[in-house]
C-alpha positions as CSV (number, residue, x, y, z in Angstrom):
1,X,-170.0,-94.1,-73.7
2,X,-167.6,-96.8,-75.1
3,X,-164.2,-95.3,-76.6
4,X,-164.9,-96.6,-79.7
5,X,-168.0,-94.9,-80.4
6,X,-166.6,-92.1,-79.1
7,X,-163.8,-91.8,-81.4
8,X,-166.5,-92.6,-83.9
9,X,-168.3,-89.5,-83.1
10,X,-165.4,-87.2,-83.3
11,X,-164.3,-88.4,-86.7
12,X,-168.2,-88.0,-88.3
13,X,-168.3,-84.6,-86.6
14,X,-164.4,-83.5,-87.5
15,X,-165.5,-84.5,-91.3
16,X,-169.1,-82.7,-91.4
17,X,-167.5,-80.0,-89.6
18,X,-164.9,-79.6,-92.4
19,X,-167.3,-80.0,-95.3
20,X,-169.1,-77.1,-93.3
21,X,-166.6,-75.1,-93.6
22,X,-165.2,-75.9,-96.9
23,X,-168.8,-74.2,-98.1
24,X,-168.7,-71.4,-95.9
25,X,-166.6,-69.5,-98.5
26,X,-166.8,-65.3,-99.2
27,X,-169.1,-63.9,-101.2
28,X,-166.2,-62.8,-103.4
29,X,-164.9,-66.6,-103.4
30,X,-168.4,-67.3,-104.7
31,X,-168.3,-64.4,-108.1
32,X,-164.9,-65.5,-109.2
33,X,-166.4,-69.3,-109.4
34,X,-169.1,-68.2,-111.3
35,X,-167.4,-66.1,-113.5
36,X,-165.2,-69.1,-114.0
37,X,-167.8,-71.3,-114.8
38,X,-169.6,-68.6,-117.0
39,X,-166.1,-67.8,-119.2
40,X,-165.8,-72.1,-119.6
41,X,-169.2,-71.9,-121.1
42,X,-168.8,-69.3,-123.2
43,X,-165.3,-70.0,-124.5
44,X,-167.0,-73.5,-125.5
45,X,-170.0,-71.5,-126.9
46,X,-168.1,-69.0,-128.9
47,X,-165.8,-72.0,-130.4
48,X,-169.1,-74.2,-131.3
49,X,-170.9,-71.0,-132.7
50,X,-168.3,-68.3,-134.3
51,X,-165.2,-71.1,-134.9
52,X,-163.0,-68.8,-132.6
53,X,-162.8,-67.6,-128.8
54,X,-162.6,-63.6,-128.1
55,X,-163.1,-63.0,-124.1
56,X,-166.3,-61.5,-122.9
57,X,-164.9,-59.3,-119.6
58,X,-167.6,-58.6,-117.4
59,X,-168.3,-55.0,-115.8
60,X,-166.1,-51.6,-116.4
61,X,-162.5,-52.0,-115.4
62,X,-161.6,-49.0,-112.6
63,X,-160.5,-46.2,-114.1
64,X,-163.0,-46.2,-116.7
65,X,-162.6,-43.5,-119.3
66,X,-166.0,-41.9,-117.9
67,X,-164.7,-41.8,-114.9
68,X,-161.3,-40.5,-115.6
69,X,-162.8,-37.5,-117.9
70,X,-164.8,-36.5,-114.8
71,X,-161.9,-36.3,-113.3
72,X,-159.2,-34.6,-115.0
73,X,-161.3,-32.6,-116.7
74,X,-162.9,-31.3,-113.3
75,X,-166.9,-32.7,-114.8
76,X,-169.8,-32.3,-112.6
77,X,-170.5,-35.5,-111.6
78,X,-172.4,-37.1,-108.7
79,X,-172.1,-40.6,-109.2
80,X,-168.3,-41.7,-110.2
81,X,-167.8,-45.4,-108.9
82,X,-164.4,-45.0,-110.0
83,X,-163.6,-41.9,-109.5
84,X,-161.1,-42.8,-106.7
85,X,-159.2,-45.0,-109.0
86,X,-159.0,-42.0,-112.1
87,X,-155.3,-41.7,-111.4
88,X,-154.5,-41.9,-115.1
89,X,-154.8,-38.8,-117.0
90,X,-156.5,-37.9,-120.3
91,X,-155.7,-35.0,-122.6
92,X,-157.7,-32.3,-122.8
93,X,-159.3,-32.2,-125.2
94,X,-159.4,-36.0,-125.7
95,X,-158.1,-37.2,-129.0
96,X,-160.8,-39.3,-130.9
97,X,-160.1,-41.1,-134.1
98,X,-162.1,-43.4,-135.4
99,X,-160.3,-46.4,-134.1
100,X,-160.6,-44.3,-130.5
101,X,-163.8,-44.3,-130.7
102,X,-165.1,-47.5,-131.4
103,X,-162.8,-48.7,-128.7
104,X,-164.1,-46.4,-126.3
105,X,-167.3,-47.7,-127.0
106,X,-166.6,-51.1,-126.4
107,X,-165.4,-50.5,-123.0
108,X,-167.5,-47.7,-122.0
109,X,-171.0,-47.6,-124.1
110,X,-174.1,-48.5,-121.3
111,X,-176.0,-50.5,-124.3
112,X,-172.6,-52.4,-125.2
113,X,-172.3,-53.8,-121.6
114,X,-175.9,-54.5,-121.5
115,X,-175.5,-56.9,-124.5
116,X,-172.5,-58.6,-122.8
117,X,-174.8,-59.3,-119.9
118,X,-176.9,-60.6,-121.6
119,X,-174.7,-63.2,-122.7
120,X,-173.0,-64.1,-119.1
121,X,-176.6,-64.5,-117.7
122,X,-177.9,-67.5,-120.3
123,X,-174.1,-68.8,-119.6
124,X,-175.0,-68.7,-115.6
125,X,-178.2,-69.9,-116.7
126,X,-176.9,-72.8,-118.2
127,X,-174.7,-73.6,-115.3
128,X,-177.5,-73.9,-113.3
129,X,-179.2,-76.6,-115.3
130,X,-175.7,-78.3,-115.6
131,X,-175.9,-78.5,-111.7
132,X,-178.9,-80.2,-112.2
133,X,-177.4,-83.3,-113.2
134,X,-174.0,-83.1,-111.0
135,X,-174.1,-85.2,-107.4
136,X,-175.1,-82.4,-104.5
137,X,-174.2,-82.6,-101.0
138,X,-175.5,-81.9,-98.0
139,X,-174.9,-81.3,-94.5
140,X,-176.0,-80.3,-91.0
141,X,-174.7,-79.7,-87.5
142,X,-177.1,-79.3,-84.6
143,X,-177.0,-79.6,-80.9
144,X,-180.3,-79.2,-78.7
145,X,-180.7,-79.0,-74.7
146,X,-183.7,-80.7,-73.2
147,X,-185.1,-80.6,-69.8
148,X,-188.5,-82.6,-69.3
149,X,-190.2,-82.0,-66.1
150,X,-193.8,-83.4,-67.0
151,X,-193.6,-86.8,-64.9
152,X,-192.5,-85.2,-62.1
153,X,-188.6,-86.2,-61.8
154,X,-186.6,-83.8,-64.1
155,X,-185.0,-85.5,-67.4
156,X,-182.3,-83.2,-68.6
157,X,-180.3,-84.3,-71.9
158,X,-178.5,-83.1,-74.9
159,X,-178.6,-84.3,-78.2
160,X,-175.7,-83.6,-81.1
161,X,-176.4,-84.2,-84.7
162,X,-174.1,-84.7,-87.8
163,X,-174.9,-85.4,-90.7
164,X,-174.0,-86.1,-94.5
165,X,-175.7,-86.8,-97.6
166,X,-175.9,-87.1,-101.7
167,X,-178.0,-86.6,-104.4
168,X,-177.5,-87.5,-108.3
169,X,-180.1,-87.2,-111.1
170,X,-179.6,-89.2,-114.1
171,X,-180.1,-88.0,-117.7
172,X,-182.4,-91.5,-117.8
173,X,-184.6,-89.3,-115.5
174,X,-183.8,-91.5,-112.6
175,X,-182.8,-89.7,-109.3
176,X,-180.9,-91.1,-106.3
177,X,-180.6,-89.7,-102.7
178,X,-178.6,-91.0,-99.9
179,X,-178.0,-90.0,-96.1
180,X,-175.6,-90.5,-93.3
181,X,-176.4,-89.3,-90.0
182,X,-175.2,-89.9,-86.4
183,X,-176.4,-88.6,-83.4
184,X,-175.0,-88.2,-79.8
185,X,-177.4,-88.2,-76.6
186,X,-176.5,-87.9,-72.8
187,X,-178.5,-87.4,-69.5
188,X,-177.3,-85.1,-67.7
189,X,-179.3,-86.2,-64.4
190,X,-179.1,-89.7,-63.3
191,X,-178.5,-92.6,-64.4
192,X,-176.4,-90.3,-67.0
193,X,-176.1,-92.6,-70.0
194,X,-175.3,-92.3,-73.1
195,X,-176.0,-93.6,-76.4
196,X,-174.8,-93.3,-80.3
197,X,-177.3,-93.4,-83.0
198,X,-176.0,-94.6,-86.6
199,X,-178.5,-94.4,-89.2
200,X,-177.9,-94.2,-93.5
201,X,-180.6,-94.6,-95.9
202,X,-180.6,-94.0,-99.3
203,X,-183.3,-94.4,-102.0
204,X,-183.3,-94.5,-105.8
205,X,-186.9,-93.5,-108.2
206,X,-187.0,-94.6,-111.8
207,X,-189.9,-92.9,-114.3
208,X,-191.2,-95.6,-116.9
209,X,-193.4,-93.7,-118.6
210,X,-194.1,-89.4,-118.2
211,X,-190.3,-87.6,-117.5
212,X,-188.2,-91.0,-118.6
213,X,-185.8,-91.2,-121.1
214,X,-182.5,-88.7,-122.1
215,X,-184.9,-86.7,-125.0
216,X,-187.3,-85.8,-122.2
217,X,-185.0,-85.5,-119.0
218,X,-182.2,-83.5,-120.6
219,X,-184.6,-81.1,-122.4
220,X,-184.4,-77.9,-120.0
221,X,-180.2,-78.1,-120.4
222,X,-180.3,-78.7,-124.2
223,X,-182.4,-75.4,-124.6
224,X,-180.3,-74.0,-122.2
225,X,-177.2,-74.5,-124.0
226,X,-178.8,-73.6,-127.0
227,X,-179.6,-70.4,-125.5
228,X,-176.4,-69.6,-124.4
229,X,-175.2,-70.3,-128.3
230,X,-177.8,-68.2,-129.4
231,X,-176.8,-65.3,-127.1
232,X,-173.5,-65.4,-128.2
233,X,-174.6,-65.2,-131.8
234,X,-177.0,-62.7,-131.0
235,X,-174.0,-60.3,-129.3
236,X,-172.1,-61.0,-132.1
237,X,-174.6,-59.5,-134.6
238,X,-175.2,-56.4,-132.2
239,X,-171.9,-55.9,-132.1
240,X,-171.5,-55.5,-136.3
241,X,-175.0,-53.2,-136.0
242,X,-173.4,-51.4,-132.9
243,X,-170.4,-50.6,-134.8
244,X,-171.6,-49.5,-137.7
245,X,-174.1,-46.9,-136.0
246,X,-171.0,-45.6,-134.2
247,X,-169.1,-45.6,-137.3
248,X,-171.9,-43.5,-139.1
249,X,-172.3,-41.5,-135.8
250,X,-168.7,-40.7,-136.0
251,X,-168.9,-39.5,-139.4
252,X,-171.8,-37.9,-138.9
253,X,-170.1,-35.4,-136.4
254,X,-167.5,-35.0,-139.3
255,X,-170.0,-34.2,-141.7
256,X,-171.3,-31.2,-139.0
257,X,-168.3,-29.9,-138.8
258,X,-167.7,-29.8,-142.5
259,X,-170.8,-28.1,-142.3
260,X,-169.5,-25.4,-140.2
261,X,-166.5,-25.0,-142.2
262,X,-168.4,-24.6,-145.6
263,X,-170.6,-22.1,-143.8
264,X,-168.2,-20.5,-142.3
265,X,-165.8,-19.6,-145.4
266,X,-169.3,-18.9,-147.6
267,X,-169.7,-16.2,-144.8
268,X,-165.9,-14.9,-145.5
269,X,-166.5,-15.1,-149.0
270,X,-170.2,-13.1,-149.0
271,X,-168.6,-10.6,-146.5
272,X,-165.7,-10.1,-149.3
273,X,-168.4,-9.6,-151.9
274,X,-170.6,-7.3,-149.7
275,X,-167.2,-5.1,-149.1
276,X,-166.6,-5.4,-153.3
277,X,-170.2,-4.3,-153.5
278,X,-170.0,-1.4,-151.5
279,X,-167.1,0.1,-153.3
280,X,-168.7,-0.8,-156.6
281,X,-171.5,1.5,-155.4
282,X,-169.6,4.2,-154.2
283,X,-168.0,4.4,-157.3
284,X,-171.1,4.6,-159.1
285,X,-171.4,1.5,-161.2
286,X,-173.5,-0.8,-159.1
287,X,-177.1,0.2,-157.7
288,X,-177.5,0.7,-153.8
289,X,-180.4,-1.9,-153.7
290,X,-177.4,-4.9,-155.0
291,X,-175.2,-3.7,-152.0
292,X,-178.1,-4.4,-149.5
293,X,-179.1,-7.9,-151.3
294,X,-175.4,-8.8,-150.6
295,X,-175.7,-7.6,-146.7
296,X,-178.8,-9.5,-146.6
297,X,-176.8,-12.8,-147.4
298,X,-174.0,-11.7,-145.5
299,X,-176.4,-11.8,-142.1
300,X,-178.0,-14.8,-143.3
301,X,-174.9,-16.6,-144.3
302,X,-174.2,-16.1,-140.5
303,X,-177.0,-17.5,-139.3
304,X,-176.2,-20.2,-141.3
305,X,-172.9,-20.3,-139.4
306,X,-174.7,-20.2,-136.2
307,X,-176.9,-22.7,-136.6
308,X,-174.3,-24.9,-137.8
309,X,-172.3,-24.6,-135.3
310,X,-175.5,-25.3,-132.8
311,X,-176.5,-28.8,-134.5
312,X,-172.7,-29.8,-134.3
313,X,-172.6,-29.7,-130.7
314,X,-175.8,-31.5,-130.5
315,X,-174.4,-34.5,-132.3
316,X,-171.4,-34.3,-130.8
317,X,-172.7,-34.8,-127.6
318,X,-175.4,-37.5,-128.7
319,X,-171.9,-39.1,-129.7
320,X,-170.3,-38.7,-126.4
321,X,-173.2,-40.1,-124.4
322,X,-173.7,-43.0,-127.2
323,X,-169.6,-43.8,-126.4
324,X,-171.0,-43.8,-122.4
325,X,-168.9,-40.4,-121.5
326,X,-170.5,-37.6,-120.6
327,X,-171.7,-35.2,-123.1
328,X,-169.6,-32.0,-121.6
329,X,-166.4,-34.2,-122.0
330,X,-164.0,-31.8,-123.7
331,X,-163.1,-34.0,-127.1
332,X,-161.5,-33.8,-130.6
333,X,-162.4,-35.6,-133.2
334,X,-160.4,-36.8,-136.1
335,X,-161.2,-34.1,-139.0
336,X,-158.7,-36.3,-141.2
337,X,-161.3,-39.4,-141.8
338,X,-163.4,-37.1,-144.5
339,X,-160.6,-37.1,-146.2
340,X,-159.9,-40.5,-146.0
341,X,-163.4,-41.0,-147.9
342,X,-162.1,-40.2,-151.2
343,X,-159.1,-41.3,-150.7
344,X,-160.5,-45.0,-150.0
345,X,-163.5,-44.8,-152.4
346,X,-163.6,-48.1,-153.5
347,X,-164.5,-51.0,-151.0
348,X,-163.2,-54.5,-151.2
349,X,-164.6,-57.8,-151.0
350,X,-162.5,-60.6,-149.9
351,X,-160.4,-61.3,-152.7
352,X,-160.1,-58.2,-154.0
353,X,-163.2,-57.7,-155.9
354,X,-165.3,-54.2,-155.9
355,X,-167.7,-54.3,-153.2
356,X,-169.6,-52.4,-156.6
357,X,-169.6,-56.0,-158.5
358,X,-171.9,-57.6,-155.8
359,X,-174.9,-59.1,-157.8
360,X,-178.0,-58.9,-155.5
361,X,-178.1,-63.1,-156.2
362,X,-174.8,-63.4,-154.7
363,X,-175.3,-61.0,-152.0
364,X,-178.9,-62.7,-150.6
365,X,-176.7,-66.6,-150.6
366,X,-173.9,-64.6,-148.9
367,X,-176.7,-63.4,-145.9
368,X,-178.3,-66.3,-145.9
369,X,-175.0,-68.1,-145.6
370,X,-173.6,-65.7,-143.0
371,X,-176.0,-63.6,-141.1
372,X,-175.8,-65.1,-137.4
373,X,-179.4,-63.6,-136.4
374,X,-181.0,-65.3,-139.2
375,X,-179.1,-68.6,-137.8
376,X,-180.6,-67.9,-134.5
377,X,-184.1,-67.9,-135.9
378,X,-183.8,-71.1,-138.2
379,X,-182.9,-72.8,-135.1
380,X,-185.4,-71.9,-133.2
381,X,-187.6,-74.7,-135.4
382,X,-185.9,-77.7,-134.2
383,X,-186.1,-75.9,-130.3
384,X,-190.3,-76.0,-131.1
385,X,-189.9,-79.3,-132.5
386,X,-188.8,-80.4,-129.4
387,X,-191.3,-78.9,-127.0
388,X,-194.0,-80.8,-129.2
389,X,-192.4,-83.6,-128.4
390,X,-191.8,-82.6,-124.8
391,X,-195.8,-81.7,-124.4
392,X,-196.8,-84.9,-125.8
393,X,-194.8,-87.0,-123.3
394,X,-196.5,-85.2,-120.4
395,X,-200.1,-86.6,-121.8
396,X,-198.9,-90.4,-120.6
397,X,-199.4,-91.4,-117.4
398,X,-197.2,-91.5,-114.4
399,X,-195.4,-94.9,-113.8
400,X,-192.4,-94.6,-111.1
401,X,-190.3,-97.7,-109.6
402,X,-189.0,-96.5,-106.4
403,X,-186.6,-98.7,-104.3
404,X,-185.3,-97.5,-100.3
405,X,-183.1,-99.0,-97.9
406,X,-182.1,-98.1,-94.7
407,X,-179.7,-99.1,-91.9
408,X,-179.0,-98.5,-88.2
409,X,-180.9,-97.0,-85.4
410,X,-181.1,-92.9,-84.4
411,X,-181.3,-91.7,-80.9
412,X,-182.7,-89.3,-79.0
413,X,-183.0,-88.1,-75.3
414,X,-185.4,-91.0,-74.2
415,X,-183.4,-93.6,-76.2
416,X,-180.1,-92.8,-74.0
417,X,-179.7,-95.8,-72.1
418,X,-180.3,-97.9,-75.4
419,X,-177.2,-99.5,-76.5
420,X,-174.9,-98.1,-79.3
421,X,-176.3,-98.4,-83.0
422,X,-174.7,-100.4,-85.1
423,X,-174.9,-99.9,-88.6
424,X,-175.4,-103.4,-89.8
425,X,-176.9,-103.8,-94.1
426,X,-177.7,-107.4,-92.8
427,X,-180.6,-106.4,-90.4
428,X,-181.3,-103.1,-92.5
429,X,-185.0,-102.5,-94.0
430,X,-185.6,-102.7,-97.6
431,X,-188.8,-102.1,-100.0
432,X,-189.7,-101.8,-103.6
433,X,-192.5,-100.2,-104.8
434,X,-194.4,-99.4,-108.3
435,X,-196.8,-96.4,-108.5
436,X,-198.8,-95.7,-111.6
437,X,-201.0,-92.5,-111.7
438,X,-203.5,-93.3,-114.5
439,X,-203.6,-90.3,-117.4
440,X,-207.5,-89.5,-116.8
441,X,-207.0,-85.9,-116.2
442,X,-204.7,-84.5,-119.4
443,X,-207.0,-81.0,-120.0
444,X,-204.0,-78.6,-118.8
445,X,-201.9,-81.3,-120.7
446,X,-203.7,-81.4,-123.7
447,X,-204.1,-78.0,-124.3
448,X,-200.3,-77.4,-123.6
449,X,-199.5,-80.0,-126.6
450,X,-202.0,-78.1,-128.6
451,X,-200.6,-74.8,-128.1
452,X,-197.3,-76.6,-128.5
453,X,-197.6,-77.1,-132.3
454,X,-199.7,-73.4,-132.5
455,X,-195.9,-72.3,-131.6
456,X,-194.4,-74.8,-134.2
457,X,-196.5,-73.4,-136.3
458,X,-195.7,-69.0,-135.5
459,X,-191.9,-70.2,-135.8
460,X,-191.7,-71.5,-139.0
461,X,-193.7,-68.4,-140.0
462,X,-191.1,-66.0,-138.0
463,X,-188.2,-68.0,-140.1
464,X,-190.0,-67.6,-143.0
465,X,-190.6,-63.4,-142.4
466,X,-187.2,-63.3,-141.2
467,X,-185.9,-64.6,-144.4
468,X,-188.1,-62.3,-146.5
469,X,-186.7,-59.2,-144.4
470,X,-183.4,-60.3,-145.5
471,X,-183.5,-60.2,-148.9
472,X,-185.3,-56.9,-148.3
473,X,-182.7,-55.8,-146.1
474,X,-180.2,-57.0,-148.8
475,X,-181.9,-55.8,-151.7
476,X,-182.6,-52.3,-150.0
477,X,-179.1,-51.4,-148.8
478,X,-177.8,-52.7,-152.5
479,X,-180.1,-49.7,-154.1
480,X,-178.9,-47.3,-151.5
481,X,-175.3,-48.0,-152.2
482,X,-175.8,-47.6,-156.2
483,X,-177.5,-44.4,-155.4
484,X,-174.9,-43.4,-153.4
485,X,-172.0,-44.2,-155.6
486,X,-174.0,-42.3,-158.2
487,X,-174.4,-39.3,-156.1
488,X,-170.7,-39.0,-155.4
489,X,-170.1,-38.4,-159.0
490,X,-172.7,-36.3,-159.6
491,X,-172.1,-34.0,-156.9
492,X,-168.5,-34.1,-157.5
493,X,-169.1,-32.6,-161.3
494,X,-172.1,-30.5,-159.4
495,X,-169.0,-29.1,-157.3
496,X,-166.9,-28.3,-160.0
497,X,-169.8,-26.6,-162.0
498,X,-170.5,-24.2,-158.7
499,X,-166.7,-23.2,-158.7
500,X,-166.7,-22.3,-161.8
501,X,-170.0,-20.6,-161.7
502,X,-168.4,-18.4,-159.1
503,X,-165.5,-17.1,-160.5
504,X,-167.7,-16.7,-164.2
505,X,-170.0,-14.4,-162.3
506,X,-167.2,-12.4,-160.4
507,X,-165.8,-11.8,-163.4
508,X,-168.9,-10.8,-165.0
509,X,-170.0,-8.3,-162.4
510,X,-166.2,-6.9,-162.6
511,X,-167.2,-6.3,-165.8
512,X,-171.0,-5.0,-165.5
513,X,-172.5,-8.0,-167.0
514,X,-173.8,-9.3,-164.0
515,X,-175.4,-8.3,-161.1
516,X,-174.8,-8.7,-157.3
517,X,-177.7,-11.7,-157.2
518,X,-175.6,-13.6,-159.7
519,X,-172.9,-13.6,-157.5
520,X,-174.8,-14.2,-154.2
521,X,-176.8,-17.4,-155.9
522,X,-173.3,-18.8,-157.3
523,X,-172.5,-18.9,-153.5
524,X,-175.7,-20.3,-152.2
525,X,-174.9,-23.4,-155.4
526,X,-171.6,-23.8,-154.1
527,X,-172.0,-24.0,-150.5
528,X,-175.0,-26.7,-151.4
529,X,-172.8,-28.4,-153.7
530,X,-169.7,-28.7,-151.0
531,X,-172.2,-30.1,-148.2
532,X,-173.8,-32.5,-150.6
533,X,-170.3,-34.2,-151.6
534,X,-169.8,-34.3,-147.9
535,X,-173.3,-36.1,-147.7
536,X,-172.9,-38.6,-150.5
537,X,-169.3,-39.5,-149.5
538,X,-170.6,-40.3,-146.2
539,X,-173.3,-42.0,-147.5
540,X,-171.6,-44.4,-149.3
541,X,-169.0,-45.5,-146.6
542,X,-171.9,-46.2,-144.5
543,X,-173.7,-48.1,-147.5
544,X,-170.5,-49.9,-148.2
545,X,-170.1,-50.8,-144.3
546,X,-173.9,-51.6,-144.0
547,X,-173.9,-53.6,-147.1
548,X,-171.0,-56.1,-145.9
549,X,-173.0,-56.0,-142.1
550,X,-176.2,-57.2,-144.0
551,X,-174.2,-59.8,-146.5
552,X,-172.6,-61.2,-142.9
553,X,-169.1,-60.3,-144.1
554,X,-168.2,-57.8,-141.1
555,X,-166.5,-58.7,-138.3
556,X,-165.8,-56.8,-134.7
557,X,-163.1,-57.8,-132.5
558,X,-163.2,-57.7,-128.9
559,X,-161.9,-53.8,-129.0
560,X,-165.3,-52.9,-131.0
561,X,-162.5,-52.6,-134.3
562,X,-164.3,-53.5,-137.7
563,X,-162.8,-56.2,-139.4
564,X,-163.8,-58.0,-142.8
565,X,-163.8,-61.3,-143.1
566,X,-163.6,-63.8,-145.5
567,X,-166.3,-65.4,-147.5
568,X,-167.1,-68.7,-146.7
């Protein structure tokens, strides 16, 4: 083998071998890219869709809260991936506010990181089409022994392969491939030679009609990255619905426990009138049978207690499980935010107007202005305009220009005593050729375009139901907040009325004027009375909170926290 060649050979293989290894990278190497690529496209998507950039972090840090309540609070627990890395502690019970909770859910909730998923997989999906259109390369390494004894005197070789090579497709719908290769052969019986083989080719195809032209090629990534704009709208709205139900979960734990504490002082109270009862009786001026109606409340007063207490632990671990912790986590919730209803009673708009003074006119411009899934769906048209357009390109016919070149010579085992290949353009082979498939056969074709404009057709309908479940939505949650607000002050004047109902009929069965069932069904009023101004105070914090979800005027952060935002 001449030197030359031979150093020829080494530097092919020393590259090749170097581009091998440059792609033999971890599997680890291999996440972090595509989260990279992922967090570039949604970072993009989020600026384009929302007008501002809050991360999506993928997975459960270590040391999730789950995790770390299994942990220090010695949980049963057979599957804790992190349990190793719980070294934080938690108090016990765990403290959780309001604010606590929603940012537990963000970080911990099951459904929550579903939705994030969701996103990161049209962003990956959208990097693949991407790739699409990037130049690819390729490479291979390969070394055979040979050993022919079929004529009788042995031929024994070896062969070594490298080789490179590049491929591009055009948004025209043009695609180009190229290829470098060089081989190695020697004998290794007599007369020993050795050759190099040198051979590049590359070829370039060109659609003239069916698949050509940037509308048609580029297609597949422009739904793609529509997608991914859509999912991040999309995430966006679950997470105002997602916060909202945690929000009214929250306060629907609150409103349980109020429950227990109304029950639980009416039974304190009844116990107090039983005892008054009794020594009325035994003094003579009350009948026996009054004393037994009073213990007959007193039991079922504490059965009321009971089952209060009962349906408060059930929500309260629904909650727990809806936050993603386990539902025998030891927790404490904030009993403060009931109080916080009345004390914030009155909602704001942006720019300081009464969430009250909302018109249901201004409220259905302010959804359709606002609400990102109702976005999604509008532009969903223009993506079933352009798979019409897409279907009826694929009923012309095929017409393809495809031009090839080649260069240089490759070897084998029985080319080894050939000379060296030399990779010469001037004595390389070229062609040109035109192919036109004529558009006889369109029926898979035809029926595609057809069912193309059927979906035309079901999406304008969808954007057109989706609309009228808006203003329904609108004009629903716009009566349920004037009902609300009018229950508040109803049952706040109902509350009053029961107090005083109570001490009227004490005073009157001091005085013999009443009798024991007075008393008894003054209690039974006010204990409805207290839980129904729990009810409707809770009911109108989630109308008010629903309202501005529905109206597109709540915001989440990236902590879960609910934010109002500003009117456009």
């Amino acid at each position: 083998m001449r030197p030359r060649a031979f150093y020829q050979l080494i530097v092919t293989c020393a590259v090749a071998g170097l581009g091998g290894a440059a792609g033999c990278r971890s599997a680890d190497s291999h996440r972090r890219q595509a989260d990279e690529s992922a967090g570039r496209i949604l970072t993009n998507a989020q600026s384009r869709a929302l007008g501002r950039v809050r991360p999506i972090e993928m997975g459960r840090a270590e040391g999730a809260l789950r995790a770390r309540l299994i942990a220090g609070q010695a949980l049963p627990g057979a599957f804790t991936p992190f349990a190793t890395n719980a070294a934080a502690a938690v108090p016990d019970p765990l403290p959780l506010d309001l604010r606590t909770a929603l940012q537990a859910a963000a970080r911990n909730s099951r459904a929550y990181q579903d939705a994030k998923e969701i996103v990161f997989r049209a962003a990956l999906a959208l990097d693949l089409e991407q790739n699409t259109f990037r130049t690819t390369y390729s490479g291979l390494l390969g070394a055979s022994v040979s050993d022919d004894r079929a004529s009788g005197t042995p031929v024994r070789g070896t062969e070594q392969t490298a080789s490179a090579g590049a491929a591009r497709t055009f948004s025209t719908g043009a695609s180009l491939t190229g290829k470098i290769a060089v081989d190695l052969v020697r004998l290794l019986t007599e007369p020993r030679d050795t050759s190099l083989g040198l051979l590049a080719d590359a070829s370039i195809s060109i659609p003239l009609l069916r698949g050509a032209g940037r509308r048609i090629v580029l297609e597949p990534l422009t739904q793609a990255e529509r997608e991914v704009l859509y999912a991040v709208q999309e995430f966006e709205r679950f997470k105002q619905t997602f916060a909202v139900d945690v929000h009214d979960a929250y306060l629907g734990v609150l409103q349980a426990r109020d429950r227990i504490r109304n029950a639980e002082d009416n039974h304190r109270q009844i116990s107090a009138e039983r005892e008054r009862a009794a020594r009325l009786a035994d003094a003579g001026r009350l009948p026996r049978i009054q004393t037994d109606q009073a213990r007959q409340d007193e039991l079922r007063a504490r059965s009321l207690v009971i089952s209060a207490r009962q349906d408060c632990e059930g929500q309260l671990d629904d909650f727990k499980v809806r936050l993603g912790l386990p539902p025998d986590a030891r927790a404490e919730m904030d009993t403060n935010e009931l109080a916080r209803l009345t004390e914030s009673s009155t909602v704001l708009l942006p720019g300081a107007s009464p969430l009250a003074s909302l018109t249901e006119d201004v409220a259905v411009r302010l959804a359709f202005s606002n609400r990102l899934d109702l976005a999604v769906t509008r532009a969903r048209i223009d993506d079933a305009r352009r798979q019409v357009n897409v279907a009826a390109d694929a009923l012309r016919g095929d017409v393809a220009l495809t031009l090839a070149g080649s260069a240089g010579e490759s070897r084998s085992v029985a080319g080894a005593s050939q000379a060296d290949a030399r990779l010469r353009l001037d004595e390389g082979a070229y062609s040109a050729s035109l192919l036109a498939r004529l558009p006889w056969e369109r029926t898979a074709e035809r029926n595609a375009y057809r069912e193309s404009l059927i979906a035309f057709e079901q999406t304008v309908r969808l954007v057109e139901a989706a609309e009228d479940g808006v203003k329904r939505n609108v004009r629903d949650v716009l009566r349920r907040r004037a009902e609300a607000e009018e229950n508040v002050r109803i049952q706040e004047q109902a509350l009053a009325v029961a107090r005083r109902r109570v001490d009227s009929t004490q005073l009157l069965l001091q005085a013999g004027r009443a009798q024991m069932r007075d008393v008894l069904e003054a209690r039974d009023a006010l204990l409805l009375a207290q839980d129904a101004l729990t009810a409707a105070l809770v009911a109108r914090r989630s109308a008010d909170l629903a309202l501005l979800r529905d109206v597109g005027l709540l915001d989440v952060d990236a902590e879960g926290l609910i934010i109002r935002k500003d009117a456009p």
